[in-house]
C-alpha positions in Angstrom: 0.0 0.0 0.0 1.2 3.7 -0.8 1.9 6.3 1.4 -1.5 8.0 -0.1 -3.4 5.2 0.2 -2.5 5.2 3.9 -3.3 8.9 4.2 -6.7 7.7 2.7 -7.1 4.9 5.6 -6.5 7.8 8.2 -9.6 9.3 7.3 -8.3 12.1 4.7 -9.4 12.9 1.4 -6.5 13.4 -1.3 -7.7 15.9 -4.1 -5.1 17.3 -6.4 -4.1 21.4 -7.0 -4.1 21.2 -10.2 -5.8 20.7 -13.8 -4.8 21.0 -17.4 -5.6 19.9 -20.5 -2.0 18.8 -20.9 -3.0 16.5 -17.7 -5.9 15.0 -18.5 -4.7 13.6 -22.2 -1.7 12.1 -21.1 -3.4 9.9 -18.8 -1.8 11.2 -15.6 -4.9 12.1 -14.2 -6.5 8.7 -14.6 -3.1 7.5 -12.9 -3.3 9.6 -9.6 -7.0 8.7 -9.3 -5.7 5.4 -9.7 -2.9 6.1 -7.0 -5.8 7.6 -4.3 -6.6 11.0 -5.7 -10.3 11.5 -5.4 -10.7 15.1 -6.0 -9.3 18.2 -8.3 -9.9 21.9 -7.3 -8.5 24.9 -9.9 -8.2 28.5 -9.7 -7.5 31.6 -12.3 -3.6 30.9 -11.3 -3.5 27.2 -12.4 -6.1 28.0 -15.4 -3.1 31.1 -16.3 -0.3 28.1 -16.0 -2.0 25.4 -18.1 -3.3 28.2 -20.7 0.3 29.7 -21.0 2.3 26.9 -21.3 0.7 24.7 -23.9 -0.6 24.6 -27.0 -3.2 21.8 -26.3 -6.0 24.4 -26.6 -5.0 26.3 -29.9 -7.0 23.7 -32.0 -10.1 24.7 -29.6 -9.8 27.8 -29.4 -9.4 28.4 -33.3 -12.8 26.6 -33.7 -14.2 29.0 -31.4 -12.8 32.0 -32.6 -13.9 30.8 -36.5 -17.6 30.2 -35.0 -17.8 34.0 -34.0 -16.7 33.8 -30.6 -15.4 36.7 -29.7 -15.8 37.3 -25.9 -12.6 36.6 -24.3 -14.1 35.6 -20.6 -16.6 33.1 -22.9 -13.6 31.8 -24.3 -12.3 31.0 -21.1 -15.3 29.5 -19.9 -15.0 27.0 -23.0 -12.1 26.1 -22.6 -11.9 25.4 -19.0 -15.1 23.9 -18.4 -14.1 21.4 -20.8 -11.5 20.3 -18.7 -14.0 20.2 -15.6 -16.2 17.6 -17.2 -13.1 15.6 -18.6 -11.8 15.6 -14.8 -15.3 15.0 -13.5 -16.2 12.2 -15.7 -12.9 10.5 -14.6 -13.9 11.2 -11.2 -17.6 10.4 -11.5 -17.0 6.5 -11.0 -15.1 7.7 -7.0 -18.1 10.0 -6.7 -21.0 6.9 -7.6 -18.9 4.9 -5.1 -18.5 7.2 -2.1 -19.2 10.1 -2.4 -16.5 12.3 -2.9 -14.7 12.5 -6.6 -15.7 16.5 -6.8 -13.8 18.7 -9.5 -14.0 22.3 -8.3 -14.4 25.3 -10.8 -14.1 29.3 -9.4 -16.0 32.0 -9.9 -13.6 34.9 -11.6 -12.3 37.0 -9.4 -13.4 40.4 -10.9 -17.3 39.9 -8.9 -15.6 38.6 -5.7 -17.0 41.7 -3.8 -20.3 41.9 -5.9 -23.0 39.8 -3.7 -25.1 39.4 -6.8 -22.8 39.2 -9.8 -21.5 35.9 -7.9 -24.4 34.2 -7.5 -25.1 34.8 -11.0 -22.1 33.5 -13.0 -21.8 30.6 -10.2 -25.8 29.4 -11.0 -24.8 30.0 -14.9 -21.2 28.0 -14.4 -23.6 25.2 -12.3 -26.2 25.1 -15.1 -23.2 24.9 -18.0 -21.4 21.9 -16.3 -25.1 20.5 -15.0 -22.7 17.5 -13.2 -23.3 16.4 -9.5 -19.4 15.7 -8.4 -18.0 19.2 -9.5 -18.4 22.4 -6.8 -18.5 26.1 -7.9 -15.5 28.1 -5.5 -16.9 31.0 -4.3 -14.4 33.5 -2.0 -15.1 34.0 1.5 -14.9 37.5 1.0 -17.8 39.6 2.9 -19.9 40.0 -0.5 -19.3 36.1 -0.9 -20.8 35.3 2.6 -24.8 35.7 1.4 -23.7 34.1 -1.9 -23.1 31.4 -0.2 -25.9 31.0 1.4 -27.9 32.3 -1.9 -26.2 29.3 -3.9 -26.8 27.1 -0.9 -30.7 27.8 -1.0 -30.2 27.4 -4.5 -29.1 23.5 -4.5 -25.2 24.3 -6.0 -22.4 22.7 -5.0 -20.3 25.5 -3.6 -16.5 25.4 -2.4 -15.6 27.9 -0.4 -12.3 29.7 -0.6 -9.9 31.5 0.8 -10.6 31.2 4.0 -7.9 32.3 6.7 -9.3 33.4 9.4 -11.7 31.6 12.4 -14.1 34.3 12.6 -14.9 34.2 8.8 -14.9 30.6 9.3 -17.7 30.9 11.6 -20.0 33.3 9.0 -19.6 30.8 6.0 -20.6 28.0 8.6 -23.4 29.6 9.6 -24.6 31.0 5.7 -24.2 27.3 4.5 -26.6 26.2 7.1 -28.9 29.0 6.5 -29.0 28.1 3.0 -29.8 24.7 4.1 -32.3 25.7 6.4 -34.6 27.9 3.4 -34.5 24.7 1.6 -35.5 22.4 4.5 -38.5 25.4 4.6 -39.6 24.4 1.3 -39.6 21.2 1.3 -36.1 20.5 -1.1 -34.0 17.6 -0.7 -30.7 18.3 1.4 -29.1 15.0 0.5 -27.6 15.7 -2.6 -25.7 19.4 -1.9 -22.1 18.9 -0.9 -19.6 21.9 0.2 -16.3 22.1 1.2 -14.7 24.9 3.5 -11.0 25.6 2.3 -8.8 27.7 4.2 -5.8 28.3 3.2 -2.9 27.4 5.3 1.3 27.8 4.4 0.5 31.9 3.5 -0.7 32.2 7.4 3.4 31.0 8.4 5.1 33.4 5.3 3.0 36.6 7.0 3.4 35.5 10.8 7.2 34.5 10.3 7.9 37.9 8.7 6.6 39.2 12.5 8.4 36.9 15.1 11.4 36.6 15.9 14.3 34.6 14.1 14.7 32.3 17.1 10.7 32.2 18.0 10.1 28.4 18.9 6.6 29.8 17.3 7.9 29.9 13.4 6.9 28.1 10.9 3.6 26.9 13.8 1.1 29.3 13.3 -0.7 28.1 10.3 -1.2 24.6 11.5 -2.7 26.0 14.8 -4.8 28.3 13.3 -5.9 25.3 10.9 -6.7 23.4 13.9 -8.2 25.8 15.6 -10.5 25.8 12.5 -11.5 21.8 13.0 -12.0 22.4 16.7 -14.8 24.8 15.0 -16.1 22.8 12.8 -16.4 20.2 15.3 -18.0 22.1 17.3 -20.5 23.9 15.0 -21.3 20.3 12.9 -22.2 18.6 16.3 -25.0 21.3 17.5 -28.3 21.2 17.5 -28.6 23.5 14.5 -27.0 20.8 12.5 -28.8 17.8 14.2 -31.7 19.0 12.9 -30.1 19.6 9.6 -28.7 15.9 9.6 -31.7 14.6 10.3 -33.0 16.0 7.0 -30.5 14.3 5.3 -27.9 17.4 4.9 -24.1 16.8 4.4 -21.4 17.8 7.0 -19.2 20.7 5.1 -15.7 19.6 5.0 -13.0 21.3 6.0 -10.4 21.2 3.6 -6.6 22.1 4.0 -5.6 24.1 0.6 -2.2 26.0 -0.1 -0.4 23.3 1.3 3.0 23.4 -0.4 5.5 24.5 1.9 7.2 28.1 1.2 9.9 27.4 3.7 12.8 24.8 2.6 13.7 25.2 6.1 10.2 23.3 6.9 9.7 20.4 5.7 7.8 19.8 2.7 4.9 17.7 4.2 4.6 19.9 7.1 0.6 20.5 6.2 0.1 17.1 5.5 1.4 15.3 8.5 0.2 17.7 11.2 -3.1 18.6 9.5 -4.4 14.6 9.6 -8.1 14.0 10.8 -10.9 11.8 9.6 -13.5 13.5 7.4 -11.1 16.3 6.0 -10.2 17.2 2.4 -6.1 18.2 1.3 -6.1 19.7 -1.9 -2.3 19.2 -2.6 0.0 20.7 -5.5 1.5 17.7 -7.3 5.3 18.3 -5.9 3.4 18.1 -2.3 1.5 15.0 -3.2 4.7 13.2 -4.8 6.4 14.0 -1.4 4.4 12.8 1.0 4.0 9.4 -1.3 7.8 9.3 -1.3 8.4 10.4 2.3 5.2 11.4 4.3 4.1 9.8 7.7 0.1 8.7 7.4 0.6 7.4 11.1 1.1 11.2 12.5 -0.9 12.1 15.2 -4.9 13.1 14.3 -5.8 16.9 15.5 -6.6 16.9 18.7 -9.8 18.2 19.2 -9.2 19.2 22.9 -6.5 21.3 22.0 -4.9 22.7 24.8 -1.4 22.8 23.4 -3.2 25.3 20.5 -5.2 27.4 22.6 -1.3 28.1 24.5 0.6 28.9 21.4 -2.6 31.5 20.3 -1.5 33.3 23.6 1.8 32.6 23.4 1.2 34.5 19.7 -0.4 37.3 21.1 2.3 37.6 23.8 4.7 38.2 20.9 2.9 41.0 19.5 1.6 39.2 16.5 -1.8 39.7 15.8 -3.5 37.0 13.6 -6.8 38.4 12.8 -4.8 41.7 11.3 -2.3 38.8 9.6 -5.5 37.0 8.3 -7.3 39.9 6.8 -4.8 41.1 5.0 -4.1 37.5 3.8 -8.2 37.4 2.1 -7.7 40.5 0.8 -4.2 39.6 -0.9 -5.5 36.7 -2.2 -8.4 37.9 -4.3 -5.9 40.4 -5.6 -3.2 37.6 -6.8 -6.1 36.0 -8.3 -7.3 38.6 -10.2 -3.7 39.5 -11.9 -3.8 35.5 -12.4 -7.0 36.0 -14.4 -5.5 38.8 -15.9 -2.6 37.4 -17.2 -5.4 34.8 -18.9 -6.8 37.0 -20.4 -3.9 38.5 -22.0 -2.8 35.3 -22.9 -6.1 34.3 -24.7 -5.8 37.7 -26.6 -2.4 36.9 -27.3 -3.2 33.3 -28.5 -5.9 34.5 -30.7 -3.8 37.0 -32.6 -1.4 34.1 -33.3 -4.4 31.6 -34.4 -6.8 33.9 -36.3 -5.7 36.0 -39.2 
C-alpha cells in the first residue's frame, strides 16, 4: 500500500491542485485517481499556468474564434469547463462509489465583492457543467458570505475559498446552514448538496514569520494551529443542534479542507501541512510536488488533530504575547489573495488575446 493510500485509511481525502488539459490527455490524471486521488480543485492561477504553457487548446480555441466567438471571458469559460467535465467524468466513478470525486471550478475574481454578480455566474457555471461531483469556488470575502448561502438555497455545490481566518470561518458556517435551512423550509432535498470549506494554510506562516522573531520556537507553527483551531470549530459547530436537525434531513457535513499546502519554507519540511493537518472526514487539496512527497516520504501514522486542544489554545496566547496579531495577519491574507487571483486572471486574459492573434488571421 502507498503512502497516499494510507493517508486515505486515516480518514483524509486526497484531491489534487491542479488541472490542465496537458494533464488529462496524457493519462496522468487517470493514474493519480488510480494512485488515491479522489478530487481536483483549480483557480485563475492554475487556469493562467496550463493556458500559457501549452498549446493543447489552440486547436479549440481556433474553432471557437472561427464560430464567432469573440468574448474573451466566454472563451475561457469553454475552454476550462471542458477540462472540468473531462476531470469530472474521470472522477464520477469515486463519486458513484462514495461520495467524494468533486472537480472544483471558481468563480472569476473580478465579482468577488459583488454579492449578486457571484451568485449569478456561479448558478450559470452550475447550469453549463449540469454535473453532481463538480463544486463552484466562491471566496469567503464579505460579498461572498450571502452568496453562499444564496447558492446554498439554490441546491449548487459551492467550495468555499480563501478562507484564513476563524471568525470568517464561523459566518460561511453559519450561511451554508442558513442556505440549508430555506430549503429544509420548502420542502427541497438536502441529501444531494455537498460543500467544502478551504482555508488556506502555508501563506498564514510566510506573513506570521515575517513578525516573530528569528529564534521564535513559534515559526513556521502558526498556520497549522490556526488550521486546527478551524476543525475544533467545525467540530464544534457540525455537532449542534442547529446541524442535528439539519442531519436529520438528510444534509451533508461541510468539509474542511486544507488548501495551499506546499510548503514556502525549505527550512520546513515539505509535508509539514500534511502530516500535522491529519483527521478523519477532511479534504487536502495538494499541489502535485506536495503530493509526490508525501507518497515518497510522508508519515500517514502522524498524530490526528486533537480536538481538545490545549497545546493550540497556548501557542494563540503565546502569539499574542509576541505582538503578532492574527486576525490583522489574516485579513490582509483574504484581501491579498483575491488580488493575486485577479492578476492571475488577468494574465489569462492576455494570454487568450495573445493566442488568438497568433491563431486567427
Amino acid at each position: 500500500m502507498t503512502r497516499l493510500r494510507d493517508l486515505q485509511q486515516a480518514g483524509v481525502s486526497i484531491w489534487i491542485d491542479t488541472l490542465s488539459r496537458d494533464l488529462l490527455d496524457s493519462g496522468d490524471f487517470t493514474r493519480l485517481i488510480d494512485r488515491g486521488v479522489t478530487g481536483a480543485t483549480s483557480n485563475p492561477t492554475i487556469f493562467a499556468k496550463a493556458i500559457t504553457e501549452s498549446n493543447a487548446y489552440d486547436r479549440q480555441l481556433a474553432a471557437l474564434a472561427d464560430r464567432g466567438v469573440s468574448d474573451i471571458q466566454e472563451l475561457f469559460f469553454a475552454l476550462a469547463l471542458d477540462d472540468v467535465r473531462a476531470a469530472a467524468g474521470h472522477l464520477r466513478p469515486v463519486y458513484d462509489r462514495t461520495g467524494d470525486g468533486f472537480v472544483s471550478f471558481e468563480c472569476t475574481p473580478d465579482i468577488a465583492d459583488d454579492t449578486s454578480a457571484t451568485v449569478e455566474q456561479a448558478r450559470d457555471l452550475w447550469n453549463r457543467l449540469s454535473l453532481p461531483n463538480v463544486m463552484i469556488k466562491v471566496p469567503a470575502t464579505p460579498a461572498g458570505i450571502p452568496a453562499i448561502e444564496e447558492l446554498t438555497a439554490r441546491g449548487v455545490n459551492i467550495n468555499i475559498t480563501l478562507l484564513f481566518a476563524l471568525r470568517r470561518y464561523d459566518e460561511v458556517i453559519d450561511a451554508y446552514m442558513s442556505g440549508l435551512e430555506r430549503r429544509a423550509a420548502r420542502d427541497l432535498p438536502l441529501d444531494h448538496i455537498a460543500s467544502v470549506a478551504s482555508f488556506f494554510v502555508s501563506r498564514i506562516d510566510t506573513k506570521a514569520d515575517d513578525e516573530l522573531a528569528p529564534g521564535s520556537p513559534l515559526r513556521g507553527t502558526v498556520a497549522v494551529t490556526n488550521a486546527r483551531q478551524a476543525f475544533r470549530l467545525h467540530q464544534e459547530r457540525f455537532s449542534d443542534a442547529r446541524w442535528r436537525r439539519l442531519a436529520a434531513k438528510g444534509a451533508r457535513d461541510q468539509r474542511p479542507l486544507w488548501a495551499s499546502t506546499g510548503t514556502k519554507n525549505p527550512a520546513y519540511s515539505d509535508v509539514l501541512y500534511v502530516e500535522q493537518l491529519m483527521a478523519s472526514g477532511v479534504v487536502n487539496t495538494m499541489p502535485p510536488a506536495t503530493l509526490e512527497a508525501f507518497d515518497d516520504h510522508g508519515n500517514a501514522q502522524f498524530p490526528p488533530i486533537d480536538v481538545e486542544g490545549t497545546a493550540d489554545d497556548q501557542a494563540g496566547t503565546d502569539l499574542r504575547a509576541a505582538g503578532v496579531d492574527l486576525d490583522r495577519i489574516t485579513t490582509a491574507l483574504e484581501r491579498e489573495g483575491v488580488e493575486a487571483f485577479s492578476s492571475s486572471y488577468d494574465q489569462l486574459i492576455s494570454c487568450i488575446q495573445k493566442r488568438l492573434r497568433n491563431l486567427v488571421p
